[in-house]
C-alpha positions in Angstrom: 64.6 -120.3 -79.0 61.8 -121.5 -80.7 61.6 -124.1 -77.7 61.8 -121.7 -75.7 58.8 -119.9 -76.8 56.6 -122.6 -76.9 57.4 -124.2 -73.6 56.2 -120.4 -72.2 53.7 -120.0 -74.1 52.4 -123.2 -72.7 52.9 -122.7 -69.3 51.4 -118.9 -69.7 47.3 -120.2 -69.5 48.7 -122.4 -66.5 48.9 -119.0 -64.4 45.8 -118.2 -64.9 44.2 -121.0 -64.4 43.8 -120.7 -60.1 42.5 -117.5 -60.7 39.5 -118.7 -62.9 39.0 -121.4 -60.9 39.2 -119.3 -57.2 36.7 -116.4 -59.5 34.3 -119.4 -61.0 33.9 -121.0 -57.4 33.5 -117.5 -56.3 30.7 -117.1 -58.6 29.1 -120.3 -58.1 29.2 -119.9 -54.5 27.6 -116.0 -54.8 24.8 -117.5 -57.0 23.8 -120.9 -54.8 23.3 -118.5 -51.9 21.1 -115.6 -53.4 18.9 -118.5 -54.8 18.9 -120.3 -51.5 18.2 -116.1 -50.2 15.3 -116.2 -53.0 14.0 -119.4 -51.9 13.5 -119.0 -48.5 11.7 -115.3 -48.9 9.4 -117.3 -51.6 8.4 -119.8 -49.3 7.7 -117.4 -46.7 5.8 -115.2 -48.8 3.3 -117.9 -49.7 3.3 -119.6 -45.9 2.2 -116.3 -43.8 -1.0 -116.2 -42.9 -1.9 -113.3 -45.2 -4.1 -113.1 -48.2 -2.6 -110.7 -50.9 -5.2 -110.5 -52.7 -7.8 -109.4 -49.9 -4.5 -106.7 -49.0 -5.0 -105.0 -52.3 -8.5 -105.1 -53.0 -10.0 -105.2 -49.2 -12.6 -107.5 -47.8 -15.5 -106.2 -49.7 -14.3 -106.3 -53.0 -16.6 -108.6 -55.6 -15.6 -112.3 -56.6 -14.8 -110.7 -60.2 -12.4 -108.2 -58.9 -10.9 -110.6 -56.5 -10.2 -113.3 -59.3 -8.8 -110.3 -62.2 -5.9 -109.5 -59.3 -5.3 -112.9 -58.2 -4.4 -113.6 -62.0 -2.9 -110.3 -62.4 -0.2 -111.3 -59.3 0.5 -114.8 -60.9 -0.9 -116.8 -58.0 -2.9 -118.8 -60.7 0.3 -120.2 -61.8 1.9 -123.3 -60.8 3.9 -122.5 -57.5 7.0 -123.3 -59.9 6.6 -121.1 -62.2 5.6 -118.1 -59.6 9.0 -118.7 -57.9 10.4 -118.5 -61.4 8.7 -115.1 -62.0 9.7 -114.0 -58.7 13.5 -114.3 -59.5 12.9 -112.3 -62.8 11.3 -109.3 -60.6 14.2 -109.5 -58.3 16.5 -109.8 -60.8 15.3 -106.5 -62.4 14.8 -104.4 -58.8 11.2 -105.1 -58.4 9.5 -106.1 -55.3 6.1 -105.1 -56.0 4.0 -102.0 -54.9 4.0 -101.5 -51.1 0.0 -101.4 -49.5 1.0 -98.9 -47.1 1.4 -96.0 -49.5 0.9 -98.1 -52.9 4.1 -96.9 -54.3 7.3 -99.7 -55.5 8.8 -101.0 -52.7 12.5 -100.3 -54.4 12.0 -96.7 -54.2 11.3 -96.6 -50.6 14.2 -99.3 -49.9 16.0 -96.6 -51.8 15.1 -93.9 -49.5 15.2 -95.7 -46.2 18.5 -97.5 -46.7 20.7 -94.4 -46.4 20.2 -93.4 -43.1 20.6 -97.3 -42.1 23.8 -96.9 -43.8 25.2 -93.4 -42.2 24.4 -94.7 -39.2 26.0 -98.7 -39.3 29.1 -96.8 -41.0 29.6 -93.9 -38.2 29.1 -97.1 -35.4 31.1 -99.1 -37.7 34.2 -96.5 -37.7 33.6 -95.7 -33.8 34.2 -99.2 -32.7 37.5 -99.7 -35.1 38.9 -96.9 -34.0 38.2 -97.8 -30.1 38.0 -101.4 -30.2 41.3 -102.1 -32.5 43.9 -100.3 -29.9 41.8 -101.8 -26.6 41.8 -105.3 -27.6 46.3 -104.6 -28.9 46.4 -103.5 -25.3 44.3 -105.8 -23.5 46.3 -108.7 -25.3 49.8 -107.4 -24.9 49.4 -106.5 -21.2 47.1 -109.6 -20.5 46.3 -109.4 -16.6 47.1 -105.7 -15.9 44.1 -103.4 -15.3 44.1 -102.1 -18.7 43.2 -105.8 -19.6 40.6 -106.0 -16.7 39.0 -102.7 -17.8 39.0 -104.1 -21.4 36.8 -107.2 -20.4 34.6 -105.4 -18.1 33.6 -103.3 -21.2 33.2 -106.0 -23.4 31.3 -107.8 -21.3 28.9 -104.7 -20.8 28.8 -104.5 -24.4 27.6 -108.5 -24.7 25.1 -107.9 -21.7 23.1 -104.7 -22.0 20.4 -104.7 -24.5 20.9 -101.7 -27.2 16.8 -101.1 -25.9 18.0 -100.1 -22.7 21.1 -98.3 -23.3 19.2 -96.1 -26.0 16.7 -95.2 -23.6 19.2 -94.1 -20.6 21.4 -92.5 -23.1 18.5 -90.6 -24.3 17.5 -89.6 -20.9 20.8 -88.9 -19.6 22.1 -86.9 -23.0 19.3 -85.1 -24.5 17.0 -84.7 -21.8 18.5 -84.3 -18.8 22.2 -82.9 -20.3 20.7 -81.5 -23.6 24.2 -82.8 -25.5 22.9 -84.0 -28.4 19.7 -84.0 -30.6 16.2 -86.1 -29.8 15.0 -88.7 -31.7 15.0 -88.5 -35.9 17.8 -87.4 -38.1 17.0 -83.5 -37.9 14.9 -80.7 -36.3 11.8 -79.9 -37.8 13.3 -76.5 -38.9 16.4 -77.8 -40.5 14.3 -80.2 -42.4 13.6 -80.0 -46.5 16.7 -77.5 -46.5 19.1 -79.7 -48.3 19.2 -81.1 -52.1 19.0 -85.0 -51.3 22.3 -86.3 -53.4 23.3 -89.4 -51.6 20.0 -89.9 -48.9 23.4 -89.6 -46.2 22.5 -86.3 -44.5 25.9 -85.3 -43.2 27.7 -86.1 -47.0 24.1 -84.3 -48.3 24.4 -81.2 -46.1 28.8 -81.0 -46.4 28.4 -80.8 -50.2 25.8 -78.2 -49.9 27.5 -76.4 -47.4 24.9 -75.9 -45.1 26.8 -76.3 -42.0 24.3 -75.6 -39.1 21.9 -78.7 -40.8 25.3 -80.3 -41.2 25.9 -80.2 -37.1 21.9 -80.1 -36.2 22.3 -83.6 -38.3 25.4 -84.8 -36.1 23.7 -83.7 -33.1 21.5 -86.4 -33.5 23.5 -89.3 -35.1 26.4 -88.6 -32.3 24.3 -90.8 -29.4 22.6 -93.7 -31.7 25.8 -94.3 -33.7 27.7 -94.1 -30.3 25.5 -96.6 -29.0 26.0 -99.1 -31.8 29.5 -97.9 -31.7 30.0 -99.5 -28.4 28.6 -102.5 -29.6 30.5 -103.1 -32.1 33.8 -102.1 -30.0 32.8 -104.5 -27.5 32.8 -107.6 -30.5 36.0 -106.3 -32.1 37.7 -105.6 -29.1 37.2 -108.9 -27.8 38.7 -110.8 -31.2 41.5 -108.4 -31.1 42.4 -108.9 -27.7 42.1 -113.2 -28.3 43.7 -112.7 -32.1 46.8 -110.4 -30.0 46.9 -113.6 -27.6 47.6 -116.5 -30.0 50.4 -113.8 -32.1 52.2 -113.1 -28.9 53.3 -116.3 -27.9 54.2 -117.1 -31.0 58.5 -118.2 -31.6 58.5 -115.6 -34.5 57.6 -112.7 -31.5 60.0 -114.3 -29.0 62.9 -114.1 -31.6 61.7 -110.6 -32.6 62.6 -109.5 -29.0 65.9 -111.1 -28.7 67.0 -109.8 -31.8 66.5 -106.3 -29.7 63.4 -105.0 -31.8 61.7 -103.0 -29.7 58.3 -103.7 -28.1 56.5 -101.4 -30.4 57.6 -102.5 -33.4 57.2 -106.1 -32.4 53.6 -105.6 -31.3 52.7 -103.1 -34.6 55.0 -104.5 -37.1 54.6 -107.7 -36.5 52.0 -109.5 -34.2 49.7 -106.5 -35.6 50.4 -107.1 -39.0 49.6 -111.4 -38.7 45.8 -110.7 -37.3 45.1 -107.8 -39.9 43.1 -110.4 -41.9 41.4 -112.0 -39.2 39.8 -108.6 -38.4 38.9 -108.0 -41.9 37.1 -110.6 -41.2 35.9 -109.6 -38.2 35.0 -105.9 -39.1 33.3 -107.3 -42.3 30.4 -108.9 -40.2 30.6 -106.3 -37.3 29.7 -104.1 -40.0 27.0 -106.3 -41.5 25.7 -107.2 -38.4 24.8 -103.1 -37.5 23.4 -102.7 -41.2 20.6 -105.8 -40.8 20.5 -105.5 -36.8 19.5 -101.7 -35.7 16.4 -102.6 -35.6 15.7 -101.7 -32.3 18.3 -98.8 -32.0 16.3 -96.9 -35.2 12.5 -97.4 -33.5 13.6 -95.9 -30.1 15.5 -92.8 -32.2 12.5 -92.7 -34.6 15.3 -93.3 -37.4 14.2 -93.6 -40.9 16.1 -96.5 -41.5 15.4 -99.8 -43.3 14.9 -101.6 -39.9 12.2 -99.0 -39.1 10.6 -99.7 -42.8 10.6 -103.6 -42.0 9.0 -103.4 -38.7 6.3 -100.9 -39.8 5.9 -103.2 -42.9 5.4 -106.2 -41.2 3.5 -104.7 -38.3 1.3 -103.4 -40.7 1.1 -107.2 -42.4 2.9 -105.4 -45.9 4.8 -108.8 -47.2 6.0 -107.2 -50.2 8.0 -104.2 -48.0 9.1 -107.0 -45.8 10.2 -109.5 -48.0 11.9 -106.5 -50.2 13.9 -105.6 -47.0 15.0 -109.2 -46.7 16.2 -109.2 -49.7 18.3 -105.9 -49.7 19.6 -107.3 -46.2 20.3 -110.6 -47.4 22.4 -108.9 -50.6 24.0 -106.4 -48.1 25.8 -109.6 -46.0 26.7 -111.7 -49.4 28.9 -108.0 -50.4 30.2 -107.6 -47.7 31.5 -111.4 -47.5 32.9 -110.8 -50.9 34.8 -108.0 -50.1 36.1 -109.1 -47.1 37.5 -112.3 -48.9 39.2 -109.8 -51.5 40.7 -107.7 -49.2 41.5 -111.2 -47.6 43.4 -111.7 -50.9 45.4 -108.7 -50.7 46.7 -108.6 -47.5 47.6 -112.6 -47.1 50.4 -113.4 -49.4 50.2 -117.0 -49.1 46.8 -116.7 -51.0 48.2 -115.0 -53.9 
């Protein structure tokens, strides 16, 4: 008994052991690339062509006040030892004031990023929900006109730039149709009516229960998230439809059907279930991909997004809003990665 004991409780930090070592390379691997993240939007911060100094205090300031702020931002320091100091401020949430409107760069991050985030999470959930089933049926009836229709759109998707489409849409929609809403996230009458909670006007205006801001807000995120939407269904349609492919010509499908399984459950139950973490995968940077690149998509809605609050920033030559939103971006695709390699953990057994 005794023998027994010890031989188990011996063996018993032996299970645990993968786990630290997947968590610590994990962690390692999370670390290396936010410094390498830091790095690079250090080293662009002190290569632009802009003097921070002269952005604060203006060209006519006096050699006294110029040299109080230019030790009073570090830049006196050894480039070392600014990057250093640059990694504490980041570490604690602070990228500085913005010169636009001379308030911290977090808090407007904090305000912008929401409306980014309704809006790459509505795109997100249209192209799932389209571009999961189209790219099943593409693969499964590869060569029938539901698989030609499939490509055509996918191909559209690839080709047309997000510019264009959100012009025609808004010509066609709002003002020749009148569907949906203009450009911003509300009318001017619906606006300042709802208790900000979550910066997410639809969750904002739900809780509330102000319904009519609640639709006046959908009115106008319907066509922009549509348009990303399509997008997105056009890049996860696409894997699906390859992912469906390689799974369908597969012996473990071929013995499914002589075994008298029918073809739904062999397509669902089975081929379905073998890509599910490929298009974690997939969905992961989909969704990523609409979070750093609406860009264009928010300027032509006039969205309040973080993409708009980059391109005014750095239009308006304001490094510390741009490099801020670099940063936020930057964190936004390292989450996501880690999340999709949990969920990757989950739903394959052989990596448990």
């Amino acid at each position: 008994m005794a023998l027994a004991e010890n031989d188990r409780e011996g063996r018993r930090p032996a299970s645990f052991a993968p786990f630290l070592k997947t968590a610590g390379g994990s962690l390692a691997s999370i670390a290396v690339t936010m410094l390498g993240l830091l790095l690079v939007t250090f080293i662009i911060g002190r290569v632009m062509p802009i003097d921070p100094v002269l952005a604060i205090v203006g060209e006519r300031a006096s050699q006294s006040t110029y040299d109080a702020v230019y030790e009073q931002l570090g830049l006196d320091k050894p480039v070392i030892v600014q990057f250093f100091y640059y990694i504490s401020d980041v570490v604690r949430g602070d990228f500085g004031m913005s010169l636009l409107n001379a308030r911290p760069v977090s808090e407007d991050i904090a305000r912008v990023f929401p409306a980014t985030l309704e809006l790459a999470t509505l795109g997100t959930i249209f192209g799932v929900l389209i571009g999961v089933p189209l790219g099943v049926i593409a693969g499964v009836r590869r060569g029938s006109w539901i698989d030609q229709i499939a490509r055509v759109v996918a191909l559209v998707g690839y080709s047309m730039p997000i510019f264009w489409l959100g012009l025609v849409g808004l010509l066609i929609f709002y003002g020749i149709l009148g569907w949906v809403g203009g450009p911003g996230r509300l009318d001017i009458f619906y606006q300042d009516i709802v208790p900000t909670r979550t910066g997410m006007i639809l969750i904002d205006s739900a809780i509330s229960g102000h319904w009519d801001v609640f639709r006046n807000a959908f009115s106008h995120l319907i066509l922009p998230a549509s348009l990303l939407g399509y997008y997105s269904m056009a890049y996860i349609s696409r894997m699906t439809r390859s992912f469906i492919l390689e799974q369908m010509s597969a012996e473990y499908i071929i013995t499914a059907r002589v075994k008298g399984m029918s073809e739904r459950a062999v397509i669902w139950r089975h081929a379905f279930r073998n890509i599910r973490v490929q298009l974690i995968t997939v969905i992961a940077l989909s969704y990523a991909n609409l979070l750093e690149g609406s860009v264009l998509t928010e300027i032509i809605f006039s969205w309040p997004g973080i993409g708009s609050y980059i391109t005014t920033a750095l239009l308006s030559a304001d490094m510390n809003a741009v490099l801020g939103g670099t940063v936020v971006v930057g964190l936004i695709f390292i989450c996501l990665n880690i999340l999709s390699d949990l969920l990757y953990r989950i739903f394959d057994p052989r990596s448990k």
